[in-house]
MIPA-424425 format. One record per residue (C-alpha): residue in three letters; y, x, z; residue number from 1. Coordinates in steps of 0.05 Angstrom, whole numbers, plus 5000, padded with zeros to 4 digits. Layout:
% residues N
resn / c2 / c1 / c3 / resi
ala / Y / X / Z / NUM
...
***
This chain:
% residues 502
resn / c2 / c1 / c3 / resi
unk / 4090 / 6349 / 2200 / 1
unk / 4085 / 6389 / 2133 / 2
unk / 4039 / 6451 / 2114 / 3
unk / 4041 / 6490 / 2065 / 4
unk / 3995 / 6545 / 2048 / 5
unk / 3999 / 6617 / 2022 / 6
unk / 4031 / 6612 / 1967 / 7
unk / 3994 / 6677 / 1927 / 8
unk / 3932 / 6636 / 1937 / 9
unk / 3964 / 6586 / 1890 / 10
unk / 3963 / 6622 / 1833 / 11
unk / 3884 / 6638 / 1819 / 12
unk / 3864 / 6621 / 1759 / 13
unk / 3824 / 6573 / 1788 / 14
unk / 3855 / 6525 / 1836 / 15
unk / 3813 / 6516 / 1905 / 16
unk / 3799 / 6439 / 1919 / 17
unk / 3850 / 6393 / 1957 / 18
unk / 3826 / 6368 / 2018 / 19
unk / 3861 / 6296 / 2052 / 20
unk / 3852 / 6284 / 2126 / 21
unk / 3892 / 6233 / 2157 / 22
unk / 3940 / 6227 / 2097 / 23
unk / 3955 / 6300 / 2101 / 24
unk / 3947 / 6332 / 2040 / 25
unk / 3938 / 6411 / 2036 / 26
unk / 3905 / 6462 / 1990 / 27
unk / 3853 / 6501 / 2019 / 28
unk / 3858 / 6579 / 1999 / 29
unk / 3810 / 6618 / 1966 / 30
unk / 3774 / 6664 / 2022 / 31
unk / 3784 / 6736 / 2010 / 32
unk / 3736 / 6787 / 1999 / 33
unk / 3687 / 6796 / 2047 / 34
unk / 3647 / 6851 / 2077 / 35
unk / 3570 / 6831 / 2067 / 36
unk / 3539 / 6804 / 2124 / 37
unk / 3596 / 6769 / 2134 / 38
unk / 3625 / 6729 / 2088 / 39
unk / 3581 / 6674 / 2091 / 40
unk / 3600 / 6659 / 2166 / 41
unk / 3651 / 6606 / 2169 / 42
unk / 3690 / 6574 / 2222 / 43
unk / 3677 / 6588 / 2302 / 44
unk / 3617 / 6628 / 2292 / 45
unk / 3656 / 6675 / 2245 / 46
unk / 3701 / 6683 / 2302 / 47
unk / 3651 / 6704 / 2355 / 48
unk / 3625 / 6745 / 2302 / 49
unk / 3683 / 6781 / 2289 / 50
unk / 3696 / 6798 / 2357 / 51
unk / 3627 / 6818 / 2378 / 52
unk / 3630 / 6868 / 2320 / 53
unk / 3691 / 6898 / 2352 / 54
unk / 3651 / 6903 / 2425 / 55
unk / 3595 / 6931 / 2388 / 56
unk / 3628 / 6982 / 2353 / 57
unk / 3677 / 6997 / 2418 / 58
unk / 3609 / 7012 / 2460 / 59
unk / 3574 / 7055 / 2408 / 60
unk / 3644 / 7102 / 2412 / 61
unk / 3654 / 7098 / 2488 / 62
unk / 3562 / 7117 / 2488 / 63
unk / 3584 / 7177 / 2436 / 64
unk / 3644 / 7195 / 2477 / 65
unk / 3595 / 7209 / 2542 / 66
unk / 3553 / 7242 / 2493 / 67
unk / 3603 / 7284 / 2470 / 68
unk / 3640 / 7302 / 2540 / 69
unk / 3573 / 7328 / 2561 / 70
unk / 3555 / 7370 / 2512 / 71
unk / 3624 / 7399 / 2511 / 72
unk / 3616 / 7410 / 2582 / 73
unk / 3547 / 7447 / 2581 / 74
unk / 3573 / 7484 / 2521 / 75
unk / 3633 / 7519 / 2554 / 76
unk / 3603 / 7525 / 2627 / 77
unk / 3589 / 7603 / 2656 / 78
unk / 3525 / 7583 / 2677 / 79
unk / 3460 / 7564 / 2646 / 80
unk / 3474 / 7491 / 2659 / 81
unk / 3418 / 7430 / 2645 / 82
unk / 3427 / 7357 / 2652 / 83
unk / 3375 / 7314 / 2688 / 84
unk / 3338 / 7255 / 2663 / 85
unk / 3384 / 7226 / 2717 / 86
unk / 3440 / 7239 / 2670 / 87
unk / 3426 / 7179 / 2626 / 88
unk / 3439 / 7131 / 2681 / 89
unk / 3515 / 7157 / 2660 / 90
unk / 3515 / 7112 / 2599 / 91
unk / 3506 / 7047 / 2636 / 92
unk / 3552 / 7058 / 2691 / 93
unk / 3608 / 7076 / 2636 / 94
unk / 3602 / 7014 / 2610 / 95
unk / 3595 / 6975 / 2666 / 96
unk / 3659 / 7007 / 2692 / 97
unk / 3689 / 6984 / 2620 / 98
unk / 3669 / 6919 / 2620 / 99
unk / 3696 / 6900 / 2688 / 100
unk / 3765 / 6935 / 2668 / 101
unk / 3769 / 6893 / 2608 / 102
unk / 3761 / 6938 / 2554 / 103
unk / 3717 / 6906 / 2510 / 104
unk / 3754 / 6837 / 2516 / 105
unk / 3822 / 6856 / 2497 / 106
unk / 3810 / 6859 / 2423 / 107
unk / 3798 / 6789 / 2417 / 108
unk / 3861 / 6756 / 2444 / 109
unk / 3901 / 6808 / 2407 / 110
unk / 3923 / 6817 / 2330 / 111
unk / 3943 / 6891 / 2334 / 112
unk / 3881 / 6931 / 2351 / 113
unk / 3905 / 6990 / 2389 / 114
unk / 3879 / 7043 / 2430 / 115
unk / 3934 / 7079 / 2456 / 116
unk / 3960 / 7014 / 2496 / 117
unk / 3897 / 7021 / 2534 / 118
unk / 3893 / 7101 / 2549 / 119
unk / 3921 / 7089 / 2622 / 120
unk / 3858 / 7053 / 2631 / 121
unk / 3814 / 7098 / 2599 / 122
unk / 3844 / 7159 / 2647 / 123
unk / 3824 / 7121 / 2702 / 124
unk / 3750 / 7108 / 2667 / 125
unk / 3743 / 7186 / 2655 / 126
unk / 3780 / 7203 / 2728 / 127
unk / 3725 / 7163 / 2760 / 128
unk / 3665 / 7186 / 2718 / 129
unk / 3684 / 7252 / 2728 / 130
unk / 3682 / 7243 / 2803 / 131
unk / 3623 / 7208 / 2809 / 132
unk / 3588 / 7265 / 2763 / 133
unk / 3619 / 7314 / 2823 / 134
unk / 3597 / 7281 / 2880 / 135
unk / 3529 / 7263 / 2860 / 136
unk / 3511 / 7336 / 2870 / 137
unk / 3448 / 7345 / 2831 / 138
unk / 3440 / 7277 / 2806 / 139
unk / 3467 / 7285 / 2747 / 140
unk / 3451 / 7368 / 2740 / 141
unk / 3400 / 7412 / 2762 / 142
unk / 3457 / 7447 / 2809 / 143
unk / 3514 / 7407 / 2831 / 144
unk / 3575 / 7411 / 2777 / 145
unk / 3633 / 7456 / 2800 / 146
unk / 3696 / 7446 / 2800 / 147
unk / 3715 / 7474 / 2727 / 148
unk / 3657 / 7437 / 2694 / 149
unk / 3690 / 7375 / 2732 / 150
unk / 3754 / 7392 / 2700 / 151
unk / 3729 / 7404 / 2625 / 152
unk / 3679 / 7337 / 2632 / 153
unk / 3749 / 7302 / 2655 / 154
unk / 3792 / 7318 / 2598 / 155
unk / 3740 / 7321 / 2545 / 156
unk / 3716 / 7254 / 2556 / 157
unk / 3784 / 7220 / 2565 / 158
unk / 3801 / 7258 / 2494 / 159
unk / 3741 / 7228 / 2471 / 160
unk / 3740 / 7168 / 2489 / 161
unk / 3811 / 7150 / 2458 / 162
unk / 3786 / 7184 / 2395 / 163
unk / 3722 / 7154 / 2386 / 164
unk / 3754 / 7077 / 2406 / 165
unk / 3810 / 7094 / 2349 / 166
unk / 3755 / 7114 / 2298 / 167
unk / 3713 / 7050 / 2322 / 168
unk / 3764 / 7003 / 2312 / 169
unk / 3789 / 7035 / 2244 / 170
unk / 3723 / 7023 / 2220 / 171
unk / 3710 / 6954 / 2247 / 172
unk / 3778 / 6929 / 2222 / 173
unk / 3747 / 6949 / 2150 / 174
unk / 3684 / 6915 / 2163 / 175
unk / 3712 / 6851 / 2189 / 176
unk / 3741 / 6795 / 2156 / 177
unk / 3820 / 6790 / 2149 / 178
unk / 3838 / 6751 / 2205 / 179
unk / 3856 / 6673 / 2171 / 180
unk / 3914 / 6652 / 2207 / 181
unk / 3952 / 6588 / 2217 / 182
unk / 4025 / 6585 / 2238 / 183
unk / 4058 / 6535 / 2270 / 184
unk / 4135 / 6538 / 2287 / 185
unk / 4190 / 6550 / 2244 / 186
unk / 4207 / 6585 / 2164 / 187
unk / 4248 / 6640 / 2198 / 188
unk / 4190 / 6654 / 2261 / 189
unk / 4139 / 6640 / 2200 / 190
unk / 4170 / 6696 / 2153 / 191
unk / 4187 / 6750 / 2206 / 192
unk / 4107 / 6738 / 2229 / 193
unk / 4091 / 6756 / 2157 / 194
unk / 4132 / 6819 / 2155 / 195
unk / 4097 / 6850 / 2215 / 196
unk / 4023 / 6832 / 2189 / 197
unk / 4040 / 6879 / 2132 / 198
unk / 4043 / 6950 / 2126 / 199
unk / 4034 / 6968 / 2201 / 200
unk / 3966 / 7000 / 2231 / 201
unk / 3913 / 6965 / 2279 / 202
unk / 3933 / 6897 / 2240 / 203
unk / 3879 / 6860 / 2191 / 204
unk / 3919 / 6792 / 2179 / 205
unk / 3949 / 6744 / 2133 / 206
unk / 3981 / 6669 / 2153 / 207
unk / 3934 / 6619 / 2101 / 208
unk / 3972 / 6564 / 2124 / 209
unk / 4034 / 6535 / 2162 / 210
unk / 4051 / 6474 / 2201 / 211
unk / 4127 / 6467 / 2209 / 212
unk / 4143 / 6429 / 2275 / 213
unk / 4201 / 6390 / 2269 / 214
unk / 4253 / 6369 / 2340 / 215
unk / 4240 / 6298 / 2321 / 216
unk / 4225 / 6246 / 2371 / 217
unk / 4165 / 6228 / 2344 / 218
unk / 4128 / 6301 / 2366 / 219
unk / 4137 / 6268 / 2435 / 220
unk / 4114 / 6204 / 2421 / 221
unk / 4040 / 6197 / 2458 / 222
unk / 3997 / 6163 / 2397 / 223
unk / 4033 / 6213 / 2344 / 224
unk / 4019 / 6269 / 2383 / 225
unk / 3947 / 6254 / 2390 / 226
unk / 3951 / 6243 / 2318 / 227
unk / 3978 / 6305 / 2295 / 228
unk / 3931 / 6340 / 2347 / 229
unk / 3868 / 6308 / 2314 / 230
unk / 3904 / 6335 / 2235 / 231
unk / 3907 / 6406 / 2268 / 232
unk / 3829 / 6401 / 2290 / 233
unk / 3812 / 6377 / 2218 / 234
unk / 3862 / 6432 / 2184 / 235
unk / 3832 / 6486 / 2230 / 236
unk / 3758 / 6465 / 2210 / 237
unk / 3769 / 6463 / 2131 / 238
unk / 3806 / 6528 / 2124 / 239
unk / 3754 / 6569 / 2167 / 240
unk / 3827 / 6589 / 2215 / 241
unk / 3810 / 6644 / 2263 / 242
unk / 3880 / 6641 / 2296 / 243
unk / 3937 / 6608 / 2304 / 244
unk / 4011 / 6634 / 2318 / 245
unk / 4052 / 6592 / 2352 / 246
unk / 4125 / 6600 / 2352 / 247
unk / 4148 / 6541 / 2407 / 248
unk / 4225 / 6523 / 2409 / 249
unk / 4232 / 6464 / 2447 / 250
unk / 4169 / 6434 / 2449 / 251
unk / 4139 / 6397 / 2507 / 252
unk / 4112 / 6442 / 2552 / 253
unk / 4047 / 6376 / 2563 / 254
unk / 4043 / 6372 / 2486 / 255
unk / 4048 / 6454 / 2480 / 256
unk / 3988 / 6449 / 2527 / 257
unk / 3946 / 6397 / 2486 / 258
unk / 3960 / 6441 / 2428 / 259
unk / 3924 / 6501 / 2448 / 260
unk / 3872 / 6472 / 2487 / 261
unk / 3855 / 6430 / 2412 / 262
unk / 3859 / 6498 / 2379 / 263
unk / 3817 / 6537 / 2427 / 264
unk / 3766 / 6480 / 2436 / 265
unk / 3748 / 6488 / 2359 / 266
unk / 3737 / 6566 / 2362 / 267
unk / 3813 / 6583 / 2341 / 268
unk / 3847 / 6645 / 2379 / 269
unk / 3909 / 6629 / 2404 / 270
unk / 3981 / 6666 / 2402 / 271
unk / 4047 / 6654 / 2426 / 272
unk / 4109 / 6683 / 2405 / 273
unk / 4146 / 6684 / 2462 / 274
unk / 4218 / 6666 / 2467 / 275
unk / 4248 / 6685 / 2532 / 276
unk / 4211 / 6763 / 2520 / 277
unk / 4260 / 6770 / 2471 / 278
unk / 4318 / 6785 / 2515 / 279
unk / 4280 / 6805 / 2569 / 280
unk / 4224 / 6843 / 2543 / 281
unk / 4158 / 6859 / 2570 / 282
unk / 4167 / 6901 / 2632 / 283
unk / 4162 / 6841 / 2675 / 284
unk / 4128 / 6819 / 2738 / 285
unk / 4085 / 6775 / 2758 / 286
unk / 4112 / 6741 / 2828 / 287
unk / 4055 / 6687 / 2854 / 288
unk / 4102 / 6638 / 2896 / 289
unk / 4051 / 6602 / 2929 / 290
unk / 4016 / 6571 / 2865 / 291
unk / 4084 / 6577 / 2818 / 292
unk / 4090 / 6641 / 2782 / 293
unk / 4155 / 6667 / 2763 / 294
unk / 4177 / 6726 / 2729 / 295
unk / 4218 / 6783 / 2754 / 296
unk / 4254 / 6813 / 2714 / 297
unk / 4274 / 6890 / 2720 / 298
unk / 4339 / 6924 / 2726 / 299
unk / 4366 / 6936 / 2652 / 300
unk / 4390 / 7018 / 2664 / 301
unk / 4344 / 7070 / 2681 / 302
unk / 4346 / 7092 / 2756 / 303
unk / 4379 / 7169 / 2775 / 304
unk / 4304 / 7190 / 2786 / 305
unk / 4275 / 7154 / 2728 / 306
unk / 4332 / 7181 / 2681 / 307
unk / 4324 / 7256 / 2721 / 308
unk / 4243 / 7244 / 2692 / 309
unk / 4266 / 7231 / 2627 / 310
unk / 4311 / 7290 / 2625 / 311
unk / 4264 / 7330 / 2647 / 312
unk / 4216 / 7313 / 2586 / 313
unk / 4271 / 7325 / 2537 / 314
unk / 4287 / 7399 / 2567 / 315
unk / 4200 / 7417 / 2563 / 316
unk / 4187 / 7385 / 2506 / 317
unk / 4239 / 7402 / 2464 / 318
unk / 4236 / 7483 / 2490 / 319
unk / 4155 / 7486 / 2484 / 320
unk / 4174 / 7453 / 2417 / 321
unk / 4226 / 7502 / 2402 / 322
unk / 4186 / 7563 / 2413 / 323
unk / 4127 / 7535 / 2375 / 324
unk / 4166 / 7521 / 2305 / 325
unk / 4216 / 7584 / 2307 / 326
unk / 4175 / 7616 / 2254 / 327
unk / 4174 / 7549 / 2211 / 328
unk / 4246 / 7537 / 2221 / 329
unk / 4273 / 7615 / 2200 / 330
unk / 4221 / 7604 / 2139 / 331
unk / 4251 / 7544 / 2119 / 332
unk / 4323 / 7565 / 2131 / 333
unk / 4312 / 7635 / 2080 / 334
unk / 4281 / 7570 / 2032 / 335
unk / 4349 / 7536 / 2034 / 336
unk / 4391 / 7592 / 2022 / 337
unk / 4347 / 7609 / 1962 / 338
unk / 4340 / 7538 / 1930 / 339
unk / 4419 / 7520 / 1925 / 340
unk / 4492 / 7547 / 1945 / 341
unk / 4519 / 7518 / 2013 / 342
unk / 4504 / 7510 / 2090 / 343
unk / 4434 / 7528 / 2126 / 344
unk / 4455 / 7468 / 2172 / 345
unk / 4477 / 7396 / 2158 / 346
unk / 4520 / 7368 / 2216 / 347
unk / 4546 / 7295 / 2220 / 348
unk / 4577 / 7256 / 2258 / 349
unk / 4532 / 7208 / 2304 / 350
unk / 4548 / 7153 / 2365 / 351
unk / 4515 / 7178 / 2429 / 352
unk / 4506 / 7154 / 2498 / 353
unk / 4561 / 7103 / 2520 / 354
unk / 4596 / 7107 / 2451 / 355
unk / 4605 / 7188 / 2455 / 356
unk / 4608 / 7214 / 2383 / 357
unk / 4569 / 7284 / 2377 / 358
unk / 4545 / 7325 / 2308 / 359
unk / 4467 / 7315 / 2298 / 360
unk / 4439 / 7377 / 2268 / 361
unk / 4389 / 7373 / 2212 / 362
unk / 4368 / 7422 / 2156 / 363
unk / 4406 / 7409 / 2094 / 364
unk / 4364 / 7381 / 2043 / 365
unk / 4421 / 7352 / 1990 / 366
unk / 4467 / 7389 / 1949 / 367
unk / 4528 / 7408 / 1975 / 368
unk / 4575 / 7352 / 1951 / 369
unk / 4515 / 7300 / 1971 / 370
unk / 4571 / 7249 / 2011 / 371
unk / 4618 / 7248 / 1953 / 372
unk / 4565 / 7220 / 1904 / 373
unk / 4545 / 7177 / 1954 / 374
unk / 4591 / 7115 / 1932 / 375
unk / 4570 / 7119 / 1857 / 376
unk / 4495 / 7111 / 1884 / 377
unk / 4503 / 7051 / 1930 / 378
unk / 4480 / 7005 / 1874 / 379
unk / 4407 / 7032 / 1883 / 380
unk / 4406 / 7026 / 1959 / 381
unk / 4350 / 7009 / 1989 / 382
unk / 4365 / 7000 / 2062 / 383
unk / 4393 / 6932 / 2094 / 384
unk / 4455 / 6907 / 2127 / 385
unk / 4495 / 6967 / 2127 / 386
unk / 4448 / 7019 / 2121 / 387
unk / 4446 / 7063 / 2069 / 388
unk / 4372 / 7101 / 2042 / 389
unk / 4348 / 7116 / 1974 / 390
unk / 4271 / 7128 / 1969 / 391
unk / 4283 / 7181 / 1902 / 392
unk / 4350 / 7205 / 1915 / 393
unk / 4378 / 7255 / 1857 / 394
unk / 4419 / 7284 / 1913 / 395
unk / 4356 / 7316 / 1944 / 396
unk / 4344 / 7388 / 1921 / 397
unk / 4268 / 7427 / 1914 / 398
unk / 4269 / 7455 / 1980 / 399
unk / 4289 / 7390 / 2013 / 400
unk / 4247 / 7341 / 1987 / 401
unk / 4186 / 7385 / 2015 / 402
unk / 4233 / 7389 / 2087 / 403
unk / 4235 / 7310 / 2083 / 404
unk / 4164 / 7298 / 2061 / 405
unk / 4140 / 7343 / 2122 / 406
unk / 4194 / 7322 / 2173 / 407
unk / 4216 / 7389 / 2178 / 408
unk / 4289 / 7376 / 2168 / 409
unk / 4286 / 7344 / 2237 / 410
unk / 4272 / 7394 / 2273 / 411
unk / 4346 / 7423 / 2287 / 412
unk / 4349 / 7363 / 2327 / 413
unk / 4314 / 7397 / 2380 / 414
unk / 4379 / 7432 / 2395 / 415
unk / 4417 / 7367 / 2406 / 416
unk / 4366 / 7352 / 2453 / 417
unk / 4372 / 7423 / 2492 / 418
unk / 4451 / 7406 / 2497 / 419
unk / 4444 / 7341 / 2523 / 420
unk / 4461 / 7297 / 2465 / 421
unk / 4397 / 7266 / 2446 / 422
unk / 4326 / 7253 / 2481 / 423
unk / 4257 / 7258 / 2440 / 424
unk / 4255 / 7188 / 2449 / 425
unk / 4302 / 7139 / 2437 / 426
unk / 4346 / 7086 / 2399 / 427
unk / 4368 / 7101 / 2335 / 428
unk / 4428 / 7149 / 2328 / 429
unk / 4482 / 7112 / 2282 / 430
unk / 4531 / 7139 / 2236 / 431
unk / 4607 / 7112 / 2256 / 432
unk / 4612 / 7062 / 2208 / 433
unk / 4541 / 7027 / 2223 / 434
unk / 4557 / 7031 / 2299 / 435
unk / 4625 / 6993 / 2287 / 436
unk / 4576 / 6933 / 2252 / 437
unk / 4542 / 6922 / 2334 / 438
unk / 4563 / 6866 / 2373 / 439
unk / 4558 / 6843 / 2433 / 440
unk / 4493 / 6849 / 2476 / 441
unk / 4465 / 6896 / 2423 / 442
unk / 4510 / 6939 / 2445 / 443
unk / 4477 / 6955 / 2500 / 444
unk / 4433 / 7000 / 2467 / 445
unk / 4481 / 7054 / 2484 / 446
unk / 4462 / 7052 / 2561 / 447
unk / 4406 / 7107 / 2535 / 448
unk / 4414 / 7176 / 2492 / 449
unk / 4396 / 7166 / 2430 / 450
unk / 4322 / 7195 / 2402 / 451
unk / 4293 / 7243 / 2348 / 452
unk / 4243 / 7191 / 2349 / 453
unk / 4231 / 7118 / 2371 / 454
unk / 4206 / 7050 / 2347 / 455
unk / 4257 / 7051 / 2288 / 456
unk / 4221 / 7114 / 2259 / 457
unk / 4147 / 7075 / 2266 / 458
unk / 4175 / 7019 / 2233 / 459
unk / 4204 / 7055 / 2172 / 460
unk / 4287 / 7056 / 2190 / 461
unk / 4286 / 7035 / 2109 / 462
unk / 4250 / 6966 / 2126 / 463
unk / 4283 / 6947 / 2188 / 464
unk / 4346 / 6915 / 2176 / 465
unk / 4401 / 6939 / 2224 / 466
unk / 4416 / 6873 / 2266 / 467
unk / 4330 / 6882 / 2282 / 468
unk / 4336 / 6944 / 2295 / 469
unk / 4389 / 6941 / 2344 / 470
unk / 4349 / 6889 / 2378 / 471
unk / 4283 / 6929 / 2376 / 472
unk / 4327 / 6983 / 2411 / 473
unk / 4356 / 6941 / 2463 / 474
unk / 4287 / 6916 / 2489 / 475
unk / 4265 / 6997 / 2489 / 476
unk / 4318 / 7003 / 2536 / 477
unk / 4301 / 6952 / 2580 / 478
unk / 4229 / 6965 / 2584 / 479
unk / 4238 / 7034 / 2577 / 480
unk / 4180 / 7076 / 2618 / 481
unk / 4159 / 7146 / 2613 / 482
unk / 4083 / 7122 / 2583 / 483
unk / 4121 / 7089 / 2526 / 484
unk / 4154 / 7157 / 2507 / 485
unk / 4094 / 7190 / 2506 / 486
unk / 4059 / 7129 / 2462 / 487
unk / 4118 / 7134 / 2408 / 488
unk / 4115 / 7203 / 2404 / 489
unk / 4043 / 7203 / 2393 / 490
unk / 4050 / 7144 / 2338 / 491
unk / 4102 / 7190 / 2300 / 492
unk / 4054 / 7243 / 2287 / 493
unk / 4012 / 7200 / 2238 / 494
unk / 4069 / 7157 / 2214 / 495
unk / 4098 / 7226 / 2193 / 496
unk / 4035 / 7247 / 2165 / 497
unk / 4035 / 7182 / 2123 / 498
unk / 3985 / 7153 / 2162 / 499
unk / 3984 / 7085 / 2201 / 500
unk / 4003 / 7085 / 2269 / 501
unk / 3946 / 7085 / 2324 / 502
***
């Protein structure tokens, strides 16, 4: 077993102190900057601490929430309405209802803080409330509520309360310590880990150390195991780990066991990068066979009612859309015309649904000979594995780098969407010549229309090389639901903004 650490830590001007346990020999990074408070709290109880500052901080927003739905409620209601002393018994049977649901406990097993994941559940908090606050009569009012004050205490505190929990945890993530942790699996597992701790929202994170397991015989052997357990208890104790990732290949499943029971009986979160979710995803079920579990896995194409659903969101949203950007769009259109000599319009040629090619529409924002300069550029692109994007592209006129700053040259695609041709949501629409470069499974991708959006925008399309890309789109297929449309369209509005996602 070798670690290494990170290797930026390395390179202070003054070198940390080497610690030896066992005959393993590591250097122990410097600690980042801390918020006060805090950075004097080491090992487990930094850990506890850390996630009782996120449950702290959740409650005070779900309290100001309630606040907030009420007052919004007796501010827009015909009559003279006034709240009880009764009333306050609201705030502990909100949380009560919260805690049993699970939603203060979530942040602490996960490394991406997010509130949108948990909005079903927070429907279902407001729905109930709501009720409650109706049947109660005059409990809760001095005359019972009707049924429009019902209505406006529903939706304002389930807008609330999703606002006020993404507020709480963008705050507590900049209180807290960076999240220290340890990674134990492979270099490849180790450096795609890395990539996704950086420049994405909800995550506070960096790997301090890794342990690379090797297939040896000796990982199986009972006294080396033991051994190696007792070096990961030391290592986890020195460098003050809050987590560990673990990236299992072929591991005992009895050793696998012994390694997180070590890591979680020293105060060290535990993750697992599961392999098998790779191909199958995440929309799985749970099937109790009599004490075994197994895991069902769903159909990979959308059923004729789910993909009649879909449809149906395309045709609304992209009309309501429509109507509600017509002025933007003919603005923008007299813009073009003025800035530079050619087409309103850019069409090109795209790889649909099942391999049918179709023109995407987009707002020309390059001069008018922009593909036939684009071979003498391709020494400064950016883009990976067959892609082709350049952040400062001299093709790009006045008019269009405002379109592309704002998104607005995307906006034709809401046409494509009306004919059938793309969704709102969706895999990544390839040119011909990056489809050609899919193989096999990854093909499969095609089973849905392709999107104006999806996880490929999130991600940056620039930083996701192609072959991850594909793959990212094949598991949107098969776990496709209607909920994680609505999530990625509601994660492109700040990632357009050039905000982090939710």
């Amino acid at each position: 077993m070798s670690v290494e650490t990170d290797s930026s830590t390395d390179k202070a001007p003054t070198a940390p102190p080497l610690a030896v346990s066992r005959g393993l020999l590591w250097r122990a990074p410097r600690r980042p900057g801390l918020a006060p408070g805090i950075a004097e709290v080491r090992g487990p109880a930094a850990c506890l601490r850390r996630d009782s500052l996120f449950r702290r901080m959740l409650l005070l927003a779900d309290v100001s929430a309630l606040a907030g739905a009420l007052a919004i409620t007796l501010a827009v209601s015909r009559r003279p309405l006034v709240l009880t002393w009764a009333a306050l018994a609201g705030i502990p049977i909100l949380v009560v209802c919260a805690k049993l649901t699970g939603l203060y406990d979530r942040d602490e097993t996960l490394l991406r803080k997010t509130t949108l994941d948990e909005a079903p559940r927070l429907l279902q908090l407001a729905t109930m409330f709501a009720l409650v606050a109706w049947l109660s009569g005059t409990l809760l009012a001095r005359g019972p509520l009707d049924r429009h004050e019902t209505i406006v205490l529903w939706l304002s505190l389930t807008a609330l309360l999703i606002l006020a929990r993404c507020a709480a945890r963008t705050l507590a993530l900049r209180i807290a310590p960076i999240e220290r942790c340890l990674f134990i699996g492979d270099e490849a597992s180790a450096a795609t880990i890395r990539s996704k701790l950086t420049g994405h929202g909800g995550v506070r994170a960096e790997i301090v150390a890794e342990i690379a397991l090797d297939k040896a015989s000796a990982w199986s052997a009972e006294g080396a195991s033991r051994t190696r357990l007792s070096e990961i208890r030391d290592l986890a104790q020195t460098l003050d780990l809050h987590r560990a990732i673990i990236a299992p290949h072929s591991v005992d499943a009895g050793e696998m066991l012994n390694l997180v029971r070590t890591l979680k009986a020293v105060g060290v979160r535990v993750s697992v990068l599961p392999r098998l979710l790779e191909v199958v995803g995440s929309s799985v079920e749970f099937d109790d066979l009599h004490g075994m579990t197994l895991m069902g896995v769903r159909r990979f194409e959308l059923t004729r009612s789910s993909a009649a659903f879909k449809r149906a969101f395309d045709l609304v949203g992209a009309s309501l859309g429509l109507l509600a950007v017509s002025p933007v769009m003919l603005a923008a259109a007299m813009a073009i015309k003025l800035d530079s000599r050619g087409p309103v319009f850019f069409r090109q040629l795209r790889v649909g649904r099942h391999g049918k090619h179709f023109h995407i529409f987009k707002f020309r924002t390059m001069v008018a000979d922009a593909e036939s300069l684009k071979e003498s550029l391709r020494h400064r692109n950016e883009a990976q594995e067959g892609l082709f994007k350049i952040v400062d592209d001299p093709r790009i006129t006045r008019v269009g780098r405002f379109l592309r700053r704002s998104a607005l040259d995307e906006v034709p695609q809401l046409l494509n969407i009306i004919r059938g041709e793309m969704s709102l949501v969706g895999p990544r629409p390839l040119v011909v010549d990056e489809d050609v470069r899919i193989e096999g499974w990854h093909r499969r991708r095609l089973e849905l229309t392709p999107g104006m959006t999806g996880h490929w925008q999130i991600l940056g399309p620039a930083r996701v090389p192609l072959r991850e890309m594909v793959a990212i789109d094949y598991l949107y297929v098969a776990n496709w639901s209607l909920w994680t449309d609505m999530k990625i369209l509601l994660r492109t509005v700040p990632f357009v903004m050039g905000r982090q996602g939710l």
